[in-house]
C-alpha positions in Angstrom: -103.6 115.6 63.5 -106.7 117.3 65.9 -107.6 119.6 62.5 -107.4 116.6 60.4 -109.9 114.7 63.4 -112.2 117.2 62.9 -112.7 117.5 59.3 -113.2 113.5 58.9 -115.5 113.6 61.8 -117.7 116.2 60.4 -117.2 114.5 56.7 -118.2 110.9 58.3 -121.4 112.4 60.1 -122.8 114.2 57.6 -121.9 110.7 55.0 -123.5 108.6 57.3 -126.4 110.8 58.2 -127.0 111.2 54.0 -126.9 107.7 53.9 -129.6 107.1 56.6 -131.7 109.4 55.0 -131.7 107.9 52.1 -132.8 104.3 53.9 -129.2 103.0 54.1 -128.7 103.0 58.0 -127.8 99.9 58.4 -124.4 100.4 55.7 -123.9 103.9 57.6 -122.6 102.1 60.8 -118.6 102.2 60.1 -119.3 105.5 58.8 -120.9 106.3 62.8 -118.0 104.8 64.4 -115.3 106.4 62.2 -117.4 109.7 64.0 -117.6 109.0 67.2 -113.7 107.9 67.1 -112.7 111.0 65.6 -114.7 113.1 67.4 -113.1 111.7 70.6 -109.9 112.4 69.3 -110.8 116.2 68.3 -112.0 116.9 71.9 -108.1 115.6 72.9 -107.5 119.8 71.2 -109.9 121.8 73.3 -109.3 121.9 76.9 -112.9 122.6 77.5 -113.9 119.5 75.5 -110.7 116.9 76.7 -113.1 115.5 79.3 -115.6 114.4 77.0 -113.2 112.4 75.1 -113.5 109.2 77.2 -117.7 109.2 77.2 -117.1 109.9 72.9 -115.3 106.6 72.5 -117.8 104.6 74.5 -120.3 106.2 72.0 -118.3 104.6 69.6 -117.8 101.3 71.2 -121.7 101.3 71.5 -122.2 102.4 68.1 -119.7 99.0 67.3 -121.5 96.6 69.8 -124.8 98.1 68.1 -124.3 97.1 64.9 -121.8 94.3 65.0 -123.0 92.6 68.0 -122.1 89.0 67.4 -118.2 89.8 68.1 -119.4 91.2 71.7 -121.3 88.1 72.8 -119.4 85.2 72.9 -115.9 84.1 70.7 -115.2 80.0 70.6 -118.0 79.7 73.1 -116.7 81.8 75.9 -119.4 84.2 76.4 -118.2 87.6 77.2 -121.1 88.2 80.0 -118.5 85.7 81.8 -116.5 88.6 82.8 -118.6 91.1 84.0 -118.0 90.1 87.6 -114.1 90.0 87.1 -114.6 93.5 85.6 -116.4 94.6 88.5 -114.0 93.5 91.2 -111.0 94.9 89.5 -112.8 98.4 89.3 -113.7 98.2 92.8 -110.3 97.0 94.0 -109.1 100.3 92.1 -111.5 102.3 93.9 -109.8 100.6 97.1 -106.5 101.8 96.5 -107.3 105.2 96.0 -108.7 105.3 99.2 -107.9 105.0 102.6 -109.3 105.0 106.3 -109.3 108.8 106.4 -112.0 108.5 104.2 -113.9 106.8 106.8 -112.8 108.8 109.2 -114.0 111.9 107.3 -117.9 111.1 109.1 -116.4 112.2 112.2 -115.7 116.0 111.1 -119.1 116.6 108.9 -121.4 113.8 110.1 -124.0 116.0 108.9 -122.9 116.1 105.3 -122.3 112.6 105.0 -125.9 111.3 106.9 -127.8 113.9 104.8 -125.9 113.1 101.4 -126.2 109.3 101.9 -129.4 109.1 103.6 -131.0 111.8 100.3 -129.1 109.2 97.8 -130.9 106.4 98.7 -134.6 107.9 98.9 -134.3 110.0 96.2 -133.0 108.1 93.7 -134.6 104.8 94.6 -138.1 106.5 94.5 -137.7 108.7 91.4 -136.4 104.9 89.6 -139.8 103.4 91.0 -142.3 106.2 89.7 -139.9 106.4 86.3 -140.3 102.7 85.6 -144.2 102.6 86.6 -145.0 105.1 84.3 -142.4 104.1 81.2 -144.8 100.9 80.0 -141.6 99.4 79.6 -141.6 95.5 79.6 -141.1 94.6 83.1 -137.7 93.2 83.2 -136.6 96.3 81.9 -138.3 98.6 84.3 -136.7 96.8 86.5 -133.3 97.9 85.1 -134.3 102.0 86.0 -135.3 101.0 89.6 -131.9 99.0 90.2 -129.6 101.9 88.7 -131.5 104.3 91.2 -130.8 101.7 94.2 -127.8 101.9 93.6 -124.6 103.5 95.4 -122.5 106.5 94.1 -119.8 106.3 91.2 -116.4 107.3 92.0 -117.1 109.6 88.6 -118.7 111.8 91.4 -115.8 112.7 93.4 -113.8 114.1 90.0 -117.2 115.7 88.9 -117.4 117.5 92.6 -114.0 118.2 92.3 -114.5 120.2 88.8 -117.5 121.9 90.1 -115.6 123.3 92.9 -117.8 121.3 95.0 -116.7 120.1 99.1 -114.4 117.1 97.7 -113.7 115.5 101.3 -117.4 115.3 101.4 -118.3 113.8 98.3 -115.7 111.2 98.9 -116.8 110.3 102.1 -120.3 110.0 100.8 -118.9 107.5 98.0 -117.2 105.4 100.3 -120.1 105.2 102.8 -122.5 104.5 100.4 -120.8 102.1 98.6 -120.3 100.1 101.6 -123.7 100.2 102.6 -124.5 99.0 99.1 -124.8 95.1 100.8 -127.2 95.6 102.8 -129.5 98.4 101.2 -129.6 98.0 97.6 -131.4 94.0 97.8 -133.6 95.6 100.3 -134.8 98.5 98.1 -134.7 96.4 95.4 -137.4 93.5 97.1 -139.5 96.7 98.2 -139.4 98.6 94.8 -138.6 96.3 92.0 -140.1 92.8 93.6 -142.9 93.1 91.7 -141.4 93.4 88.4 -138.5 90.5 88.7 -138.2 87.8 91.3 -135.3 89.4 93.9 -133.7 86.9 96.5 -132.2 89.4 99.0 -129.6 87.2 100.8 -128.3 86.1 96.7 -128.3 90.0 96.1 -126.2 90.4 99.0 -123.8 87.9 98.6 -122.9 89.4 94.7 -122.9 92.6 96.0 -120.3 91.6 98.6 -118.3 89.9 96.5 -118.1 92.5 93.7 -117.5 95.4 96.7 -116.6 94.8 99.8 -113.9 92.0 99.2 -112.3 93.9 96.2 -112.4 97.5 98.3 -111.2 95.6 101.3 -108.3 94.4 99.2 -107.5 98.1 97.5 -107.6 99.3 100.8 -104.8 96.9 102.2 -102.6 97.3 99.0 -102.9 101.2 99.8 -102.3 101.1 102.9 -98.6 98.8 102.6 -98.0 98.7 99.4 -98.9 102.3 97.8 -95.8 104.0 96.2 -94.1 100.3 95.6 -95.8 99.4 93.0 -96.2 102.6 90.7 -96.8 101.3 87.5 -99.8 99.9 89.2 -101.3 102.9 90.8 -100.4 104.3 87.0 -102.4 102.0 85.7 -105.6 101.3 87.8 -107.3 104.3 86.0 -106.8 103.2 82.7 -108.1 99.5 83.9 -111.1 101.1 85.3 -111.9 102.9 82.2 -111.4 100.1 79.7 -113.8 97.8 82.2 -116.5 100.1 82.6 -116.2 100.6 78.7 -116.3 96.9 77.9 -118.6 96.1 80.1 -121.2 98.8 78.4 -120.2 97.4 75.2 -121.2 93.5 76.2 -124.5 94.7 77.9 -125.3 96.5 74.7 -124.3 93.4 72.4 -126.6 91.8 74.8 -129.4 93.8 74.7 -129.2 95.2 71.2 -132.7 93.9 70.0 -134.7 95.8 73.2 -132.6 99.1 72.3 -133.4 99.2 68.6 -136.8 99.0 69.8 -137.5 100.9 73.2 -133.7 102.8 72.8 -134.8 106.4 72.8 -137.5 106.3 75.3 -135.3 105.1 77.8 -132.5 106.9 77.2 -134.9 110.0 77.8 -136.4 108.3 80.8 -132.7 107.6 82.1 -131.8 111.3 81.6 -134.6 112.4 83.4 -134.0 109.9 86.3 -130.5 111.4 86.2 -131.3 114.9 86.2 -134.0 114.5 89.0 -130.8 113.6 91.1 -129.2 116.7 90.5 -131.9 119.0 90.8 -133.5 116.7 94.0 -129.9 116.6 95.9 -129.5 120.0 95.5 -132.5 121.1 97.1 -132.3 118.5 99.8 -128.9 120.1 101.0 -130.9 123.5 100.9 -133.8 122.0 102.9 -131.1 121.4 105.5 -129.4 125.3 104.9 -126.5 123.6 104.1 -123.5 125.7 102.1 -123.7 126.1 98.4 -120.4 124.1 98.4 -122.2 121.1 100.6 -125.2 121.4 98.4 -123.1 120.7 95.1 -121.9 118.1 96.6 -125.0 116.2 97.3 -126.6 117.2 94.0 -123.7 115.3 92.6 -123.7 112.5 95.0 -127.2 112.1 94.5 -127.7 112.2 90.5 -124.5 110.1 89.9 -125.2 106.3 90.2 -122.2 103.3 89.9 -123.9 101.7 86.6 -120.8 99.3 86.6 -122.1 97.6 90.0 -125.8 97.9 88.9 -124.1 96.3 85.8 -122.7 93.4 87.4 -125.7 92.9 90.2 -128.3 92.4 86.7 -125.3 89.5 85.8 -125.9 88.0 89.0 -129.3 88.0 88.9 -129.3 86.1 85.2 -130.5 89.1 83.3 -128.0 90.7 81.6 -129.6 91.9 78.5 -132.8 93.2 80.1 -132.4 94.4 83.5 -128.7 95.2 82.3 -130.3 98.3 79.9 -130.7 100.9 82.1 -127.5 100.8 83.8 -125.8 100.6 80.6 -127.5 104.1 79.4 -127.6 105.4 82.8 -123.7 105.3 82.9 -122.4 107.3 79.7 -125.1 109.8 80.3 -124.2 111.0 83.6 -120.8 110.9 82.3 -121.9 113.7 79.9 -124.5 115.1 82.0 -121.9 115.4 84.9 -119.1 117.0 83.0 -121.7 119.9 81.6 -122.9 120.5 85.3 -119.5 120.9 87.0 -118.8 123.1 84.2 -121.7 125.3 84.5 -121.1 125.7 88.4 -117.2 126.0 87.6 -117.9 129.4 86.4 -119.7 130.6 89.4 -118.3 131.6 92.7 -119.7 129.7 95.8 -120.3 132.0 98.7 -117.4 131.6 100.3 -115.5 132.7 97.3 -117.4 135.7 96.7 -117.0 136.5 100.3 -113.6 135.8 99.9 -113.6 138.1 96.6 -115.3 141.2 98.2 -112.8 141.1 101.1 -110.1 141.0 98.6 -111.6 143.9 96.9 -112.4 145.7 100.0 -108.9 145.6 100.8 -107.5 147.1 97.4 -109.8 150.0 97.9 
């Protein structure tokens, strides 16, 4: 079956890019999807490649939303923008119930780490969105998009990601929670300073959504984890799977949404977004080093740092009324760190942080 996967995914590309070529893009698009479907399949084979699979079928489901974006925007009048929200709050009350108050707690044994990774999170990334998006000559609506996705708290994506890069997990989990917490009260106030400019920003509305899509859901996770973890397995089963297929949907509607300002500005800002991503990495890292923290710590706040929660930033440009515009960015921003993520965790996978090659040389040492 993986063999088979790989053969029609490199028979559909290579069909599909012909017929491009030829000035048939617009019949090519089944032709894309059937690639991006098998392709996510193939990676299912290689071990190295199984964690690409999920961003590979959003690729797809973009690819689908891209070209057939009537069946993503509304169906007997319900418009699917409707559920953003819902979507939200059932990935946050996920994020709740893997979590507890240890996580909270966690401030008390590296107060450091956590103060320097949250505090570098939302400088670095608000600042680098601002001087992106005044530079981009990008309509301003959508400017607006790359500022809010840099305002915006961490992704629980950063915790696994920290967690394959042999980064300080307890850390990077504490970091999450705290600054998704803070979200509230910090991202409408970036927001009015950076982005008020661009789009009219009413803080105390900002708040509210905000507040509603976190701290309510979380609050509720929190409580179901706390009495009702282990009692209801199917459930803790299944939250992942929910989270996945909402954060999937919800870039699929945004890019129904939007299509029109993709097929024109699309590649600029994606190369925009990846640059605003990877100034995360490389910023956070160096901001752990400014402080001499360990090459563990500083992982950890690289990650912290470059990987936003585009779902919120998502559901915060549907409160605001401006799905399809200030939506954009977010909905790049989201698959992209996915991919960016994954490649950086497994580039410092292979090398040893200090403690480990201390750790190896004692070893060693001891043999001899």
């Amino acid at each position: 079956m993986y063999k088979a996967a790989w053969i029609v995914a490199a028979l559909s590309l290579l069909v599909a890019l012909g017929m491009a070529f030829t000035g048939h893009l617009a019949s090519a698009g089944p032709l894309f999807i059937l690639f991006f479907a098998a392709l996510a399949l193939a990676f299912r084979s290689r071990e190295a490649l199984r964690g690409f699979a999920y961003t590979i079928m959003i690729f797809a489901a973009v690819t689908t939303a891209l070209y057939y974006p009537a069946y993503f925007v509304a169906i007997g009048g319900f418009k699917f923008s409707k559920l953003i929200t819902p979507l939200i709050q059932l990935i946050m009350f996920g994020m709740g119930t893997s979590m507890s108050l240890a996580d909270f707690v966690g401030v008390v044994k590296m107060p450091r780490g956590v103060v320097i990774g949250v505090v570098s999170h939302f400088i670095i990334m608000p600042l680098v969105g601002f001087a992106i998006a005044s530079v981009s000559g990008f309509p301003p609506e959508i400017a607006a998009g790359i500022i809010l996705i840099g305002c915006s708290p961490n992704g629980m994506a950063s915790n696994v990601i920290s967690y394959l890069a042999k980064a300080n997990l307890a850390l990077s989990i504490t970091i999450t929670a705290f600054s998704t917490m803070l979200a509230p009260f910090v991202t409408p106030m970036l927001m009015k300073f950076y982005a008020g400019a661009l789009v009219d920003i009413n803080v105390l509305d900002m708040t509210w959504d905000i507040s509603r899509m976190v701290i309510l859901p979380i609050g509720a996770g929190l409580l179901f984890n706390r009495f009702l973890s282990g009692k209801a397995k199917w459930l803790d089963e299944a939250m992942p799977y929910v989270s996945m297929f909402g954060i999937g949907f919800i870039i699929v509607i945004i890019t129904a949404a939007g299509r029109d300002s993709l097929l024109t500005i699309g590649p600029a800002l994606i190369g925009l977004v990846l640059l605003h991503n990877l100034s995360g990495y490389f910023l956070g890292y160096w901001s752990g080093r400014l402080f001499r923290m360990s090459e563990r710590d500083c992982r950890t706040i690289a990650i912290e740092v470059g990987m936003q929660n585009g779902g919120l930033a998502s559901g915060i440009a549907k409160g605001m009324g401006k799905i399809a515009t200030v939506g954009l960015a977010p909905a790049v921003f989201g698959p992209l760190m996915n991919v960016t993520g994954s490649i950086l965790a497994s580039w410092w996978h292979r090398r040893p942080t200090e403690d480990e090659a201390i750790h190896r040389v004692e070893v060693d040492n001891a043999r001899v």
